[in-house]
BANU-595480 format. One record per residue (C-alpha): x, z, y negated. Coordinates in steps of 0.25 Angstrom, whole numbers, plus 5000, padded with zeros to 4 digits. Layout:
% BANU-595480
XZY;...
//
This chain:
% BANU-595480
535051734634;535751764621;535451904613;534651814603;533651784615;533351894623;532251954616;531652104618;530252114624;529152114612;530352064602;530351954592;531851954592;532851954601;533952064604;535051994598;534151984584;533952134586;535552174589;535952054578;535152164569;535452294572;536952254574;536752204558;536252354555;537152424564;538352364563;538452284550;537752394542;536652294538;535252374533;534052334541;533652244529;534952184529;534952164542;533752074542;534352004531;535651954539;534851904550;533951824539;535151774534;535951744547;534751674551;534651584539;536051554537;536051504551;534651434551;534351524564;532751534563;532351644567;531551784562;532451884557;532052014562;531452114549;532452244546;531252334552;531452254566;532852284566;532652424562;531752444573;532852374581;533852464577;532952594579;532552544594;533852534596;534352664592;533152724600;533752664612;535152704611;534552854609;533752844621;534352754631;534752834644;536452904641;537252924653;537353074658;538653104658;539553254656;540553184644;539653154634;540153174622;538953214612;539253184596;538153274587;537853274573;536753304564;536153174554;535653224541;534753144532;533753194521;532853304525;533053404535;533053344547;534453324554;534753224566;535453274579;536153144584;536953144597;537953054600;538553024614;539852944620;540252974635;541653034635;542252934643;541852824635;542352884622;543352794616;544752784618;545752884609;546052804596;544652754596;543452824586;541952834592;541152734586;539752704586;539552634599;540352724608;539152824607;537852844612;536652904605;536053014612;535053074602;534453104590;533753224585;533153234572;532753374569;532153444554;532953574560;534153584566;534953714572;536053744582;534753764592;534053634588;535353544591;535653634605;534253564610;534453434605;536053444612;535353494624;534353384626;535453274624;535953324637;534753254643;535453124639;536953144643;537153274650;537853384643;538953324635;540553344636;540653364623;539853384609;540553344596;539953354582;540253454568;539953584566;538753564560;538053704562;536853664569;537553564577;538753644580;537653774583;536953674594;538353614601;538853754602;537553804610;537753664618;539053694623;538853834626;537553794637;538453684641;539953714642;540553584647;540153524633;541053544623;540853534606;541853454598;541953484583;542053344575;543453344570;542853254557;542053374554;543153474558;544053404547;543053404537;542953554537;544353574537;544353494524;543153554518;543953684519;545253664514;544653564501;543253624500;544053754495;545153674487;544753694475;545853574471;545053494480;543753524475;544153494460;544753374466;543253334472;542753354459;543453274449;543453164460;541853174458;541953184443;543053064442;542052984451;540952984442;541652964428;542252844433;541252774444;540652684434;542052664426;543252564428;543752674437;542752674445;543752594458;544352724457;543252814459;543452934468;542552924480;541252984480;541453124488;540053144499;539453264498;539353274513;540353304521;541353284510;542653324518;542553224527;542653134517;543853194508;544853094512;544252974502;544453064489;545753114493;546252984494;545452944481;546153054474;547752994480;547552854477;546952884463;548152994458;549152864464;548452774454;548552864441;550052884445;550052724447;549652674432;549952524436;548752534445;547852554432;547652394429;546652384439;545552484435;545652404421;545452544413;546552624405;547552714412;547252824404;545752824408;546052824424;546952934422;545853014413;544852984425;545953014436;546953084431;546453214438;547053164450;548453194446;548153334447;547753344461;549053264466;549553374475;548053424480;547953264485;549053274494;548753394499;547353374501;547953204509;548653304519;547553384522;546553264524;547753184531;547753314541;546253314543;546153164545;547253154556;546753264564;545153194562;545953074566;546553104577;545353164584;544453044579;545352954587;545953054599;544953144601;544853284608;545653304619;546453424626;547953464615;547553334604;547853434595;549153434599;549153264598;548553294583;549953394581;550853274585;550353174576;551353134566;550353104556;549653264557;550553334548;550353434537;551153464525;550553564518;550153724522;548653664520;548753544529;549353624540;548253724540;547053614542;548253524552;548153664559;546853694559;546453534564;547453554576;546953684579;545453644579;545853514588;546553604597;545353674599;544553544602;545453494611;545153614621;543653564621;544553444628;544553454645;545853374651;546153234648;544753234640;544653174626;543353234618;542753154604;543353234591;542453184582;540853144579;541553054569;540452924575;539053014574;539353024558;539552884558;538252864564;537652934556;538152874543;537852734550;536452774551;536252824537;536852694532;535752614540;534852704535;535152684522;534152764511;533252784525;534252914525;533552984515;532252964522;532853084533;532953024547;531952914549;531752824562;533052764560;533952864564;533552814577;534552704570;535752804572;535652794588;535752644586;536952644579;537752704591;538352654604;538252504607;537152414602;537252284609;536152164612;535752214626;535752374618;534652314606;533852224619;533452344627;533252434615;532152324610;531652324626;531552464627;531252534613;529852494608;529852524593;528752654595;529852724602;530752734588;529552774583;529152894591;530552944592;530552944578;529353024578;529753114588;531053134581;531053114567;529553134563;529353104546;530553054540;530753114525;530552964519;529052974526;528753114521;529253054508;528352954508;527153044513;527553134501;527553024492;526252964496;525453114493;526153124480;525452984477;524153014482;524353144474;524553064462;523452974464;522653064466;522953134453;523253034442;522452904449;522652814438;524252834438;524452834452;525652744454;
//
């Protein structure tokens, strides 16, 4: 029997028509819509005959799905490694997620984490949160895995509030700070207080908008997040090089078909910040090859001293050697977290990819606060195969996404929108009868 034919009980449409769609969603980045779309279109151009599932099937798919994954029995086991982080969408609410991966099945050195090698292990969404709240949802993970070998996540100060009171109940387990997140606090302090740096930032924003809806708009400065801007320093600074190397290469010109004299009225800024960019290259080149190096190696017992010996880890400058000090020093003091012959994960690098994964699916959805499909984040994670979607259509009836949601969620801010809405029209109606809309 093919995927296309072995059909879930009470199903209109087989497994492999249910994967085939969640695969376009998860995999191919497809929107629900779209997805239902590309079968229609598959099915046409191949003259298959047969009734192409709506998006709402699929997303219901996708939802039984994740549930599954999030509740399907883990093995109990002492090295589980647990990755935390909150989510944050509108509102107030915040989502605790848990994500888990065996130490012994973590991925050879050289290798990043990616989305299959772990396993959701919960979800909490919560309208408060505090270093008590996250204690009691560590501790009623254990009921899924055992007391983990180690816990990794940033020093978000509920988060970090929670893990600390963990390990103090249960010594064996041991808290790794993220070194993504370590290297971004090192950055925000040595720019945030550059006040070279911070003018720098600004005309970068000022050139961006006098010249996005120009002929210079190909050579536009990125667009600088608000959020968690220093982990995202790197695009500029390069902005910032490879633009002073076109103003000093006027043959370059011809092809932005505008005269010279106005790309260097609109960039000509740049010449004056020629040391600070090299300066600031070998700062960033020092974070990211110590970010690197973890990312790939990971914690283990004297890596600092591997970090020292490579060729590409060195620093010119007084202030490069401070922060190449400061990341030894700080990977030194991991590495001890580290028993003999024992390699921890250094970074929660694949929970932030997670979550901008789900935020993409989600779409505009996001600025509803969490709704149903964050269910939709379990999904995304650990492998999703035919035989996976089959038994989660066998064993998930729909009225079980639905009462966890309740349990867990409640009223999402698009349906208190909507209740809001609906008053204020009564209201109206009520008032003004013959403008009511």
């Amino acid at each position: 029997m093919t995927q296309f034919e072995q059909r879930p009980c009470f199903h209109t449409f087989s497994s492999g028509h249910a994967y085939l769609f969640i695969t376009l969603v998860l995999n191919a980045c497809t929107s629900l819509r779209g997805a239902e779309r590309t079968l229609l279109l598959i099915s046409t151009f191949l003259n298959i005959k047969y009734t192409t599932p709506s998006w709402y099937s699929g997303r219901i798919w996708l939802l039984r799905l994740g549930y599954y994954k999030l509740t399907r029995p883990k093995e109990k086991a002492d090295d589980w490694i647990w990755i935390v982080d909150h989510s944050i969408q509108w509102g107030k609410e915040k989502c605790l997620a848990i994500l888990g991966i065996r130490q012994s099945k973590l991925p050879a050195a050289e290798t990043i984490l990616c989305h299959e090698d772990v396993e959701p292990l919960a979800l909490f969404p919560v309208s408060k949160s505090n270093g008590d709240v996250v204690y009691k949802q560590l501790e009623e993970t254990i009921s899924k895995t055992g007391v983990p070998k180690q816990i990794i996540s940033d020093h978000g100060t509920d988060v970090k509030s929670g893990i600390e009171r963990f390990c103090q109940k249960f010594t064996d387990t041991v808290f790794v700070y993220d070194i993504t997140h370590k290297a971004a606090t090192v950055l925000k302090r040595e720019l945030g207080s550059d006040d070279r740096w911070n003018e720098f930032t600004r005309l970068a924003t000022s050139t961006r908008k006098k010249v996005q809806q120009t002929q210079l708009a190909a050579i536009a400065p990125p667009n600088q997040r608000s959020k968690a801007r220093y982990m995202n320093v790197e695009p500029l600074l390069k902005w910032g090089i490879d633009k002073l190397c076109l103003l000093e290469n006027p043959d370059t010109f011809s092809c932005l078909e505008c005269p010279q004299e106005y790309i260097t009225e609109k960039l000509g800024w740049l010449a004056n910040f020629r040391s600070d960019l090299e300066e600031w290259k070998e700062l960033i080149h020092i974070v990211k090859e110590a970010e690197a190096f973890i990312k790939f190696q990971g914690i283990y017992q004297n890596c600092h001293i591997d970090l020292l010996e490579l060729p590409t880890f060195r620093a010119k400058t007084a202030r490069a050697r401070r922060i190449k000090k400061e990341l030894l020093d700080f990977v030194e003091q991991e590495s001890e977290k580290a028993d003999n012959d024992e390699r921890l994960l250094g970074t929660s690098e694949v929970i932030e990819s997670v979550f901008g994964k789900m935020k993409k699916l989600e779409h505009d959805q996001a600025k509803s606060g969490f709704t149903v499909f964050i269910l939709s984040l379990a999904a995304i994670v650990s492998k999703t195969t035919t035989e996976v979607v089959h038994k989660a259509l066998e064993t998930i009836p729909t009225n079980k996404v639905h009462e966890w949601f309740k349990k867990n969620v409640g009223r999402s801010v698009q349906a208190k929108r909507v209740e809001i809405n609906a008053l204020i029209k009564k209201k109206e109606q009520n008032r003004n009868p013959e403008y009511a809309l």
